[in-house]
TINU-911684 format. One record per residue: residue number from 1; residue in one letter; x, y, z of N, C-alpha, C in turn. Coordinates in Angstrom, 1 decimal. Layout:
! TINU-911684
(atom NUM A (X Y Z) (X Y Z) (X Y Z));
...
***
This chain:
! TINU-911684
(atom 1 X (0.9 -1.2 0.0) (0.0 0.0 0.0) (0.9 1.2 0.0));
(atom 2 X (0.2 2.4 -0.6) (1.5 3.5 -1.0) (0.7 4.7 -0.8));
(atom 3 X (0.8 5.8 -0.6) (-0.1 6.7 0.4) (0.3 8.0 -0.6));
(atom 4 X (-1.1 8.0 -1.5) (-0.2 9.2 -2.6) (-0.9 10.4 -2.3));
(atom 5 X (-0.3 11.5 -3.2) (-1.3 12.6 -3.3) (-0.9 12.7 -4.8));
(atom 6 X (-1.8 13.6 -4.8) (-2.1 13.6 -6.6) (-2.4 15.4 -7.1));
(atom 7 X (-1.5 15.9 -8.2) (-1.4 17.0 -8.6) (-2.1 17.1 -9.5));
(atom 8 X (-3.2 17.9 -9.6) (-4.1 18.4 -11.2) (-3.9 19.7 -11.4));
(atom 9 X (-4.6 20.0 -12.7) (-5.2 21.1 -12.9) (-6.3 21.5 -13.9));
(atom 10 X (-6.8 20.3 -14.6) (-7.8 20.9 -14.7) (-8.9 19.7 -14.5));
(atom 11 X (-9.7 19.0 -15.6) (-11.1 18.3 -15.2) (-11.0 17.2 -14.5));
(atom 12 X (-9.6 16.0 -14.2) (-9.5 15.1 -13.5) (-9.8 13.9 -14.0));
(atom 13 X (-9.8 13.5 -15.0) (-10.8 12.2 -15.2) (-9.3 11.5 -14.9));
(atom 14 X (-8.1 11.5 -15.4) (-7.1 10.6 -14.8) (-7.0 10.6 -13.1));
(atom 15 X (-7.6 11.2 -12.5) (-8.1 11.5 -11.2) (-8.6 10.2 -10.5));
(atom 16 X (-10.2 10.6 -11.5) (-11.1 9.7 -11.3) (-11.0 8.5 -11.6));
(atom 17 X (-10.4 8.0 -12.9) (-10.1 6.6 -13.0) (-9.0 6.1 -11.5));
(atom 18 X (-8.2 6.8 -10.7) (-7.5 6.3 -9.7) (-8.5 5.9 -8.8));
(atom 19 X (-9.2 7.3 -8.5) (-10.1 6.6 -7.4) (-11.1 5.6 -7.2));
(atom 20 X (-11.4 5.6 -8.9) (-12.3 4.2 -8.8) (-12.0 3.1 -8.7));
(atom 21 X (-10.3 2.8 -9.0) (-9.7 1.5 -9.3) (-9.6 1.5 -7.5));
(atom 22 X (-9.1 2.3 -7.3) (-9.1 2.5 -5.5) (-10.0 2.1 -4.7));
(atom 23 X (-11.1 2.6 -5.2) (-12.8 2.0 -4.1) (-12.7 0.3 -4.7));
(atom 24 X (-12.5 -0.1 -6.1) (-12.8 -1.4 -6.5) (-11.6 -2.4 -6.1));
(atom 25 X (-10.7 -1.4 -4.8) (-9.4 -2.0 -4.6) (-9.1 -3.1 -5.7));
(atom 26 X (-8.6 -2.6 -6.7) (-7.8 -2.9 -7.5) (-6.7 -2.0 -7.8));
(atom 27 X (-6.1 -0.9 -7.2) (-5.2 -0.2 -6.4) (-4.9 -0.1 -5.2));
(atom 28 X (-4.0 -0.4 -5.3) (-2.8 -0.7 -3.8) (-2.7 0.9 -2.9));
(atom 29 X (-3.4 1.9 -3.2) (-3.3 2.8 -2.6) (-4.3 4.3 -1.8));
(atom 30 X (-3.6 4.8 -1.1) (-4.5 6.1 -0.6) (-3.9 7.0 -0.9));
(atom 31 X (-5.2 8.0 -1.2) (-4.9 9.3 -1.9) (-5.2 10.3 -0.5));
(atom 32 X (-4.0 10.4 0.0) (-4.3 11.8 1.3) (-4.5 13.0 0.9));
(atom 33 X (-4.1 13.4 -0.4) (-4.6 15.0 -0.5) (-4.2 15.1 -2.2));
(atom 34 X (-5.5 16.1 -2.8) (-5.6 16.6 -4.3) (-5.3 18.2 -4.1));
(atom 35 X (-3.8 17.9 -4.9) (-3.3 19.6 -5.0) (-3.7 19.8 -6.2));
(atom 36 X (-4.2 21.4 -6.1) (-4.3 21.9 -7.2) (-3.5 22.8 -8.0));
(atom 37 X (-2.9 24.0 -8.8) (-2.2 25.2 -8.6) (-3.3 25.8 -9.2));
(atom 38 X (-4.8 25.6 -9.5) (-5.7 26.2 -9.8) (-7.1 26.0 -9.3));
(atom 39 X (-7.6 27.2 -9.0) (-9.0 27.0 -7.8) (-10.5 26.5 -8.9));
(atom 40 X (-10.5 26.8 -10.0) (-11.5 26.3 -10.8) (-11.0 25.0 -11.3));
(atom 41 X (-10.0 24.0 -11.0) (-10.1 22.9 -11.8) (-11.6 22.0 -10.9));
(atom 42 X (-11.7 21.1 -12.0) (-13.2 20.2 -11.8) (-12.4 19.1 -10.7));
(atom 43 X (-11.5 18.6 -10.9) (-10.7 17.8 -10.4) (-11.0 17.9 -9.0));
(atom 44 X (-11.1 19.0 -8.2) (-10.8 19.6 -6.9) (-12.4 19.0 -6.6));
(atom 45 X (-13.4 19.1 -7.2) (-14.4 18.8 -7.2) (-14.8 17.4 -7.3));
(atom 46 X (-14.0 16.6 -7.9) (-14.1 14.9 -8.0) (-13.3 14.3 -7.0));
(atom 47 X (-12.1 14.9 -6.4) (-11.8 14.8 -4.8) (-12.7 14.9 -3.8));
(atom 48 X (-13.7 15.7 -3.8) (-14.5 16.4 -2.6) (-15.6 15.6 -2.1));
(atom 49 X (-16.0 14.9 -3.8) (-17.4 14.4 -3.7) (-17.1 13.0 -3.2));
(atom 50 X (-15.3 12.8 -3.1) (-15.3 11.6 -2.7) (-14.8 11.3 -1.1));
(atom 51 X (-14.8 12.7 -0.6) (-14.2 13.0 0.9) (-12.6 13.1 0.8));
(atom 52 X (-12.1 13.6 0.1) (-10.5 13.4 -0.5) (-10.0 14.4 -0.1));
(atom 53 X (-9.5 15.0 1.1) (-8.6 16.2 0.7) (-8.1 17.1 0.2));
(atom 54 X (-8.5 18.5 -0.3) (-8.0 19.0 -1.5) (-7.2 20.2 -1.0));
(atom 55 X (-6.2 20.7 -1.6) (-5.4 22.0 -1.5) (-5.7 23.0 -2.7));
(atom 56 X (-5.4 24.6 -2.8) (-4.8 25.1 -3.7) (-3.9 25.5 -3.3));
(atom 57 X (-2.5 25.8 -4.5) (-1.5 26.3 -4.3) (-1.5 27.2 -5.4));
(atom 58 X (-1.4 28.3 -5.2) (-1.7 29.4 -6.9) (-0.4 29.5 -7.0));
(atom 59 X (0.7 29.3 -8.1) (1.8 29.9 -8.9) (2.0 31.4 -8.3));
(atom 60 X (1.2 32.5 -8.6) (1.0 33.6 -8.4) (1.5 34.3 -7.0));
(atom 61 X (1.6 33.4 -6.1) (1.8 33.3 -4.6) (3.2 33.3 -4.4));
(atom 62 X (4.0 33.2 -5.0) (5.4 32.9 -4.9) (6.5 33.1 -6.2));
(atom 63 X (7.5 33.4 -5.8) (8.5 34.4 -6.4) (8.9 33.6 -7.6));
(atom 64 X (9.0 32.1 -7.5) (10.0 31.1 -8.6) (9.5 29.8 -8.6));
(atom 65 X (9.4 29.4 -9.7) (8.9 28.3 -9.6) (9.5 27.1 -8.4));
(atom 66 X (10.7 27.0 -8.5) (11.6 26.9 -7.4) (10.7 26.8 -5.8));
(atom 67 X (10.3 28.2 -5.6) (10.1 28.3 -4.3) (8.7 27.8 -4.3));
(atom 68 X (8.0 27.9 -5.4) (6.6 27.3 -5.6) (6.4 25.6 -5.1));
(atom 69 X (7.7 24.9 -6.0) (8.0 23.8 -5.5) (8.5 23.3 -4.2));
(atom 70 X (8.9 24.4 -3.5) (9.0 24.0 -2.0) (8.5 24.1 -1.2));
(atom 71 X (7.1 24.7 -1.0) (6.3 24.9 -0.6) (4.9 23.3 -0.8));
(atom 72 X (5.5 22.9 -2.3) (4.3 22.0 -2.6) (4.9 20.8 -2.0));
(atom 73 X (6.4 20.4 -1.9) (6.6 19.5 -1.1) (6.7 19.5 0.4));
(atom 74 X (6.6 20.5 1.4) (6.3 20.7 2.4) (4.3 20.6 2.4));
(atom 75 X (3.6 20.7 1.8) (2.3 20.4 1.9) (2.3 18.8 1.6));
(atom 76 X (3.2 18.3 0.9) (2.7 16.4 0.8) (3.4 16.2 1.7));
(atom 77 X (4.2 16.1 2.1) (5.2 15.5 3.5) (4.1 15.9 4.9));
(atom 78 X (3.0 17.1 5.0) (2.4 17.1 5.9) (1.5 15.8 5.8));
(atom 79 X (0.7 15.9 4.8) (-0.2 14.8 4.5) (0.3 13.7 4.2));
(atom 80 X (1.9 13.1 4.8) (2.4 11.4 4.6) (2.4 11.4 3.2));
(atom 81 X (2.2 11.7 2.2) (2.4 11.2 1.1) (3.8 10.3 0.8));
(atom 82 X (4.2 9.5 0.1) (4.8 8.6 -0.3) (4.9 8.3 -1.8));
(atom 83 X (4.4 9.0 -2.4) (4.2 8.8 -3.9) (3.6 10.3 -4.4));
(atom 84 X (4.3 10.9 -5.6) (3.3 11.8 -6.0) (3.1 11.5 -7.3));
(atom 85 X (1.7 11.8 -7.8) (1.3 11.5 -9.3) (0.7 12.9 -9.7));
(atom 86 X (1.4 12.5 -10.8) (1.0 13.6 -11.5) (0.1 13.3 -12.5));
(atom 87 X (-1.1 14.4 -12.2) (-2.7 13.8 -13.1) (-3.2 15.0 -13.8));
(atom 88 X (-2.6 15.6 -15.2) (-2.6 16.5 -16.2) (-1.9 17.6 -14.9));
(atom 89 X (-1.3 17.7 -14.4) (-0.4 19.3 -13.5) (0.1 19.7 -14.4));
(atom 90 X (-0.1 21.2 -15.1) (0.5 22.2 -15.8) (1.2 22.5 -15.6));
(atom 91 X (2.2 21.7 -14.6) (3.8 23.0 -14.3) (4.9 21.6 -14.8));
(atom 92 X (5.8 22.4 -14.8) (7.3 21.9 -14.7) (7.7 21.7 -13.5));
(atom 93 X (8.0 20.1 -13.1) (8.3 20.4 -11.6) (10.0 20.4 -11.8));
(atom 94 X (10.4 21.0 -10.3) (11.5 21.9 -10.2) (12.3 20.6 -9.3));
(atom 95 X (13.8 21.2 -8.6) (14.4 20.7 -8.0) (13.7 19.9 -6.2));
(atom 96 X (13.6 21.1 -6.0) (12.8 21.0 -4.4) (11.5 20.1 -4.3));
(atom 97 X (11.1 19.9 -5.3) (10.3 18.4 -5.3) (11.5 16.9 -5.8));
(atom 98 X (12.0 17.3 -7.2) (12.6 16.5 -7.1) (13.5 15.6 -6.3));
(atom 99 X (14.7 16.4 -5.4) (14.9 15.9 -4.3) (14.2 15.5 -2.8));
(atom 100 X (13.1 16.3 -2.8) (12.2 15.7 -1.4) (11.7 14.4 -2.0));
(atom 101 X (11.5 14.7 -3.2) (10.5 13.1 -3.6) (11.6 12.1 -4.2));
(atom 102 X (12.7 11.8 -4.2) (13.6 11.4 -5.1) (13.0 9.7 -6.0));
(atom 103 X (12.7 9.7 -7.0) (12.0 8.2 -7.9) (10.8 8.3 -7.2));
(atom 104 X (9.9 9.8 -6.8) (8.4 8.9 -6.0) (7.9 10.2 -6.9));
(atom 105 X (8.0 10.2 -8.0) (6.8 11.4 -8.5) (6.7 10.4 -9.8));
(atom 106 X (5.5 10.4 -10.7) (4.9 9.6 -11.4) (4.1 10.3 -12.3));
(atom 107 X (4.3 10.4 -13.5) (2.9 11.0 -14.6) (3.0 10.2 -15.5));
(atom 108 X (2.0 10.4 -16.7) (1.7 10.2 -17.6) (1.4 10.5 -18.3));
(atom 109 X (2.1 10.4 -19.5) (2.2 11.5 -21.1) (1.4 10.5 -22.2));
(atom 110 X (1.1 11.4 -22.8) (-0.3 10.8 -23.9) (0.5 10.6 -25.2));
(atom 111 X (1.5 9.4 -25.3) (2.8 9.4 -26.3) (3.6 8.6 -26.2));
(atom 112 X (4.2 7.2 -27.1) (5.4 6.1 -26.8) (6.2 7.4 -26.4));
(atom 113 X (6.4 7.2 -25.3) (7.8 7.8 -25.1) (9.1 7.0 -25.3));
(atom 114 X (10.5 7.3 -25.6) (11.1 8.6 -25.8) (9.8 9.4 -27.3));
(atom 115 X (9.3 9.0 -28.0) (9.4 9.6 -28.8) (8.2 10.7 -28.2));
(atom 116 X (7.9 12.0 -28.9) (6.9 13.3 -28.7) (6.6 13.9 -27.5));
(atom 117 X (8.0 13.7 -27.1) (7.5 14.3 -25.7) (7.2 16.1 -25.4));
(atom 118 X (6.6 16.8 -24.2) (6.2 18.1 -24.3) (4.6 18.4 -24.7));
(atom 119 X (4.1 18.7 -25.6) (3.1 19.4 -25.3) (2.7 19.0 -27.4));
(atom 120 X (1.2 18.9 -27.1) (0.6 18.7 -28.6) (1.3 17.3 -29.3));
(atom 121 X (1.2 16.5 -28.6) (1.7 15.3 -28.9) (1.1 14.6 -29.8));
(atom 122 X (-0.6 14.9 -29.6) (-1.4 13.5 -30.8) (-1.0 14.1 -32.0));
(atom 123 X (-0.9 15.6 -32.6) (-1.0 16.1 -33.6) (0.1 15.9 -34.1));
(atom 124 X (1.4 15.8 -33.4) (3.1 15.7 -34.0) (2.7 14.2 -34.4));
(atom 125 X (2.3 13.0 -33.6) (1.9 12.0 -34.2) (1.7 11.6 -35.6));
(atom 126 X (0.1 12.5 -35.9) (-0.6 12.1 -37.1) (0.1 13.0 -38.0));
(atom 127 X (1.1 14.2 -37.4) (1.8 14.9 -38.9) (3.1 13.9 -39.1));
(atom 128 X (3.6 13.2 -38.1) (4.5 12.5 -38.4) (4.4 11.2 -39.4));
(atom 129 X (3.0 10.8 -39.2) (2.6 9.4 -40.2) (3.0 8.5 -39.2));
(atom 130 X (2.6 8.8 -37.9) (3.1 7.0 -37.1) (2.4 6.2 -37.3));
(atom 131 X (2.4 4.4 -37.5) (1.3 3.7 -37.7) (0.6 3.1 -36.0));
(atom 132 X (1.6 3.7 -34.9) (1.1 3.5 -33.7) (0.8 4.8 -32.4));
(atom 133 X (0.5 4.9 -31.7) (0.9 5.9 -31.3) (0.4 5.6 -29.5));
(atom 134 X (0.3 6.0 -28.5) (-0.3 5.3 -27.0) (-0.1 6.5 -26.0));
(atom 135 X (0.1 5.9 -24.6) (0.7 6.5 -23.6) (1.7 6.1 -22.9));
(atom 136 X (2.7 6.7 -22.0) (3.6 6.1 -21.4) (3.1 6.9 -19.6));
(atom 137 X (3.4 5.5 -18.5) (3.1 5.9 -17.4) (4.9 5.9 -16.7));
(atom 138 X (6.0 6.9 -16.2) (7.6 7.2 -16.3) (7.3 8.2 -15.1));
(atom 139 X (8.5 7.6 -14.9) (9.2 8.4 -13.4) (9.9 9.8 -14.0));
(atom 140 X (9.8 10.4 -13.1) (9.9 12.1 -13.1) (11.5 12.5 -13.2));
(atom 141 X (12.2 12.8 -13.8) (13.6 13.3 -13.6) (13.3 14.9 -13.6));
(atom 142 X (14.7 15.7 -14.0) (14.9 16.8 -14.4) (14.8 17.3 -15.9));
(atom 143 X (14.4 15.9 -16.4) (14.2 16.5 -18.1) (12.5 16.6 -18.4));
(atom 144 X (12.2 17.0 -19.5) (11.0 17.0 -19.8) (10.4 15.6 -20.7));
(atom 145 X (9.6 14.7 -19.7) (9.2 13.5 -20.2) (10.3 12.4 -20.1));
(atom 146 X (11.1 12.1 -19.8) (12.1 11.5 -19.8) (12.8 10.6 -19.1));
(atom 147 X (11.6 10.4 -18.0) (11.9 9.6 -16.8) (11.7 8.1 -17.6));
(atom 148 X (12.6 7.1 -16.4) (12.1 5.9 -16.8) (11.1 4.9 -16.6));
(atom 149 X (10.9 4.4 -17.7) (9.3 3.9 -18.4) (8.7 2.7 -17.9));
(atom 150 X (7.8 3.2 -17.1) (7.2 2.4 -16.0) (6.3 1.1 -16.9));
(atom 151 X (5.0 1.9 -17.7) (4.2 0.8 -18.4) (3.9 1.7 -19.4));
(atom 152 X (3.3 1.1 -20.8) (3.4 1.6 -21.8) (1.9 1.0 -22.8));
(atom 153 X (0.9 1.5 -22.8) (0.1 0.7 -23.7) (-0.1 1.6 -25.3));
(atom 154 X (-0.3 0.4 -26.2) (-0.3 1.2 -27.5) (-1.7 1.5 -28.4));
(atom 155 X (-1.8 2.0 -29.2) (-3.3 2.3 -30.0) (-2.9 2.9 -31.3));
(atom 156 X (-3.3 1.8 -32.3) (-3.3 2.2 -33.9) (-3.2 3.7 -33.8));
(atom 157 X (-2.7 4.0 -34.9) (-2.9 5.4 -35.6) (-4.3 5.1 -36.9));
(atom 158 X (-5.2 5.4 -37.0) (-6.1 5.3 -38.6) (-5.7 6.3 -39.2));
(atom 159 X (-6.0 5.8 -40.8) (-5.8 6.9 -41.7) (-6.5 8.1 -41.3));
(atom 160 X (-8.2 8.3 -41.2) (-9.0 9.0 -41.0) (-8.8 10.0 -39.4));
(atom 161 X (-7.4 9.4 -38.4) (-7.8 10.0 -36.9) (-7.8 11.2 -37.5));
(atom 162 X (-8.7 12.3 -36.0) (-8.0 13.5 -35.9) (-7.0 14.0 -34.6));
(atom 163 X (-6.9 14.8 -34.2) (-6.7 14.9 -33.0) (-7.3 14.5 -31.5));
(atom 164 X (-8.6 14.7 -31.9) (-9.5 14.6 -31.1) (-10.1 13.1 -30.7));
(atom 165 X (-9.9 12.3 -31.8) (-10.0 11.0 -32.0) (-8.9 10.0 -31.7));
(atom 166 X (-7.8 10.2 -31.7) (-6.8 9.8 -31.2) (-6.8 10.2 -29.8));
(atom 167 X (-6.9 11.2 -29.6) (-6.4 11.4 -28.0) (-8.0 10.6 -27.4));
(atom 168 X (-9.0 10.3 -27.8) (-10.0 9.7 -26.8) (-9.4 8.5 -27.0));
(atom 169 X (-9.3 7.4 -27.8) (-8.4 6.8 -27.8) (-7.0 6.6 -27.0));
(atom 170 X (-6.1 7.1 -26.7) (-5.1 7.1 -25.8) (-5.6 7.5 -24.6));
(atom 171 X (-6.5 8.4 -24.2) (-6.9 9.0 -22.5) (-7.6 7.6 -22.7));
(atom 172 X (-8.4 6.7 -22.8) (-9.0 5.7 -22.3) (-8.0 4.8 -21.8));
(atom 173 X (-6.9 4.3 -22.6) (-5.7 3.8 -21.8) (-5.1 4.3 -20.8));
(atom 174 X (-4.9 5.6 -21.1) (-4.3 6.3 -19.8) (-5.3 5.9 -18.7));
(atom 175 X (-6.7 6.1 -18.8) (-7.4 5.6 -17.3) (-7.0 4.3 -17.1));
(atom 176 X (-6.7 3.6 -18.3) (-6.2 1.7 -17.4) (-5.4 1.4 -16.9));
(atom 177 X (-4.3 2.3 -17.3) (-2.4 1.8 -17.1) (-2.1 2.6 -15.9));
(atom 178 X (-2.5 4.2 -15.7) (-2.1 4.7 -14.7) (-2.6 4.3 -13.5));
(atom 179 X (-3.5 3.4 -12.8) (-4.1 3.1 -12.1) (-3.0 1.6 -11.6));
(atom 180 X (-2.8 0.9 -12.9) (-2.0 -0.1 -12.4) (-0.3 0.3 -12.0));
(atom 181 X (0.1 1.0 -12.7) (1.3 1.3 -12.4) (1.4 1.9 -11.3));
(atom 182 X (0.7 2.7 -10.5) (0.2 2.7 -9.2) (0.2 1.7 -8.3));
(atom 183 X (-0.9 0.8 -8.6) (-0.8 -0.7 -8.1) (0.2 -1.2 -7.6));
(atom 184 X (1.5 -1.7 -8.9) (2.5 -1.7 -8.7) (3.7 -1.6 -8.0));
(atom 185 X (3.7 0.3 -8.1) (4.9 0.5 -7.4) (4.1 -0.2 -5.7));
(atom 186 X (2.5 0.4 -4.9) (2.0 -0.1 -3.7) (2.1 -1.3 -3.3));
(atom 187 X (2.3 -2.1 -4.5) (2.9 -3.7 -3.8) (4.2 -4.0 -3.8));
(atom 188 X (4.6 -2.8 -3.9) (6.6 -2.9 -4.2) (7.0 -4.0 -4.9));
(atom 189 X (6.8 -4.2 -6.1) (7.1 -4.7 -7.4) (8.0 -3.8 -8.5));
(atom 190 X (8.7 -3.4 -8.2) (9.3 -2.4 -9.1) (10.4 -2.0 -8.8));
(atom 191 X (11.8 -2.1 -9.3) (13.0 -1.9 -9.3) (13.4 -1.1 -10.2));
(atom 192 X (14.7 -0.2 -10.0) (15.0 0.5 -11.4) (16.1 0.2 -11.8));
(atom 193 X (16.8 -0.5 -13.0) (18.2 -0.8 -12.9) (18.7 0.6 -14.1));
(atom 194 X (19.4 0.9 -14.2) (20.0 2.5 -15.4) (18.5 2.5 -14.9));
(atom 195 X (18.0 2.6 -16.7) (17.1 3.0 -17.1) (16.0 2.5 -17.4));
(atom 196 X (16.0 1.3 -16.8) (15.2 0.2 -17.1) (14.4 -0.4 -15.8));
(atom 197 X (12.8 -0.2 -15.3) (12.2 -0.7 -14.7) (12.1 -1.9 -14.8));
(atom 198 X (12.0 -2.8 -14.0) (11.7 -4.2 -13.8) (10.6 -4.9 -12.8));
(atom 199 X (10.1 -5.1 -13.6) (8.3 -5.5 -13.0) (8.5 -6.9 -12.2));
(atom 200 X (8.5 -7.2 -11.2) (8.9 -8.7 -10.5) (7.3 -9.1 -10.4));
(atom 201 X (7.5 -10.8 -10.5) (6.6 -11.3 -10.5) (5.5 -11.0 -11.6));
(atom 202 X (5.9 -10.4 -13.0) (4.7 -9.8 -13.9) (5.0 -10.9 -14.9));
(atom 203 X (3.9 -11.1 -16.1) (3.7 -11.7 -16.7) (4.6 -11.4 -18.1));
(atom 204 X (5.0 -12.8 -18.9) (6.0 -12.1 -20.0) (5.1 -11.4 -21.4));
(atom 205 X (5.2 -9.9 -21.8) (4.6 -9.7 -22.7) (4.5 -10.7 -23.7));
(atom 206 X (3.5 -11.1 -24.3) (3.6 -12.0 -25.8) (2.8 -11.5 -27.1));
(atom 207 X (3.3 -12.0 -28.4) (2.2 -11.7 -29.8) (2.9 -10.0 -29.8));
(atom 208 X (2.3 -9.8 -31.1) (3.1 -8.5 -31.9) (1.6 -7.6 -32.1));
(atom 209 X (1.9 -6.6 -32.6) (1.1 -5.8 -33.6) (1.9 -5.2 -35.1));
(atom 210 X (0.8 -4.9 -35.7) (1.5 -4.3 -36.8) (0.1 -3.7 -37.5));
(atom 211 X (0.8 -2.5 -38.3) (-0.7 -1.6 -38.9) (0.2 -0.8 -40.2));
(atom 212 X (-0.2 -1.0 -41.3) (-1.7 -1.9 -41.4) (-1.6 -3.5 -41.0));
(atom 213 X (-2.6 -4.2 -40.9) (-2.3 -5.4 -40.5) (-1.6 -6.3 -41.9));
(atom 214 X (-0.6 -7.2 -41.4) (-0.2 -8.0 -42.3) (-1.0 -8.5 -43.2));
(atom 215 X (-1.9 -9.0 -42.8) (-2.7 -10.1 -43.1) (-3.8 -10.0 -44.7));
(atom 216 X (-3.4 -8.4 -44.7) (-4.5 -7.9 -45.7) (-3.6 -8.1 -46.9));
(atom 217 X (-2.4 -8.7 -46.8) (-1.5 -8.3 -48.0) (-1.4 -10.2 -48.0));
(atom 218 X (-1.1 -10.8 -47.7) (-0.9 -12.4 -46.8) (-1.1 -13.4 -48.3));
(atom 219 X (-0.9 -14.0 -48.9) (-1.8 -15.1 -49.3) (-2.3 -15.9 -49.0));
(atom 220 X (-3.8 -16.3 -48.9) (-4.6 -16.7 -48.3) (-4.6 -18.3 -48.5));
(atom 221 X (-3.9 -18.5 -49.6) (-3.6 -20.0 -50.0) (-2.2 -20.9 -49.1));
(atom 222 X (-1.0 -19.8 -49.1) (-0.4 -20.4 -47.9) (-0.6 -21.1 -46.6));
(atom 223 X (-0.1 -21.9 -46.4) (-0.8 -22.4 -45.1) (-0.2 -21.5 -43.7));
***
């Protein structure tokens, strides 16, 4: 069990998928407190209705992002936290989280990472012509996106996506995978060797994908 708090800012549904996997304990963990750095996110509101603890912390309040960050890790260390996840938070986190939390901050980017990392990711995607595209759930360093890659699920690219169609497609993963990787680290299953997480006791990935599918090209008379 792993005792998290969880950073938003705006509607939450990667929020909400935690805390449902949470009530249907199929999450190994508790959420002691939902920071915000904004007072109108919905998020703050899907915390409340569930008796969750919520903060704001406004940017606006403090001289540097820096000191903004020291302040936010002095509010999780009050509330025991042990893990922080980050669930859409608009900021860049800084040093003074990074070292209070050192390997215990956690997000999820709507993108195979390494590749598209930063901001407008489905759209670099479909201008790139990928035939896949997904989310990645990665530990927090000092780079942007760049931590190492906890779990990873993937989702066709179609000729016809748009942006808006792809990304409903990848946020539905993101509500399945962030939830377990959670799981995870709460049953202390998870090692990091370099760069490379190691899932103990997990199952060995099997079978491929490929898009377009092979099969449409295939001869049907081969056995």
């Amino acid at each position: 069990m792993v005792d998290i708090g969880v950073l938003v800012s705006g509607n939450g549904t990667n929020l909400q998928s935690i805390i449902d996997s949470i009530e249907a304990k199929r999450c190994s963990a508790r959420i002691k407190v939902v920071i915000s750095n904004r007072t109108d996110a919905f998020a703050l509101k899907r915390a409340e209705k569930h008796g969750i603890p919520t903060e704001v912390i406004k940017k606006e309040d403090y001289p540097s992002r820096e000191a903004y960050d020291a302040e936010l890790a002095e509010r999780l260390k009050k509330h025991g936290v042990g893990l922080v996840v980050l669930a859409g938070f608009m900021r860049i986190i800084t040093r003074p989280m990074l070292d209070a939390f050192h390997m215990r901050i956690i997000n999820i980017h709507p993108a195979l990472l390494p590749s598209f990392p930063g901001l407008d990711v489905q759209k670099k995607a479909i201008e790139h012509g990928v035939k896949f595209s997904g989310c990645t759930v990665h530990f927090v360093d000092e780079g942007v996106d760049s931590g190492p890659i906890i779990i990873q699920a993937v989702v066709p690219v179609k000729d016809d996506d748009t942006v808006e169609s792809l990304s409903k497609r990848i946020l539905d993963e993101e509500h399945r995978i962030y939830p377990e990787a959670i799981h995870l680290i709460g049953e202390g299953r998870l090692s990091v060797i370099g760069r490379r997480v190691i899932v103990k006791d997990g199952p060995e990935p099997t079978g491929a994908l490929e898009n377009p599918p092979v099969s449409i090209f295939a001869d049907k008379t081969r056995p």
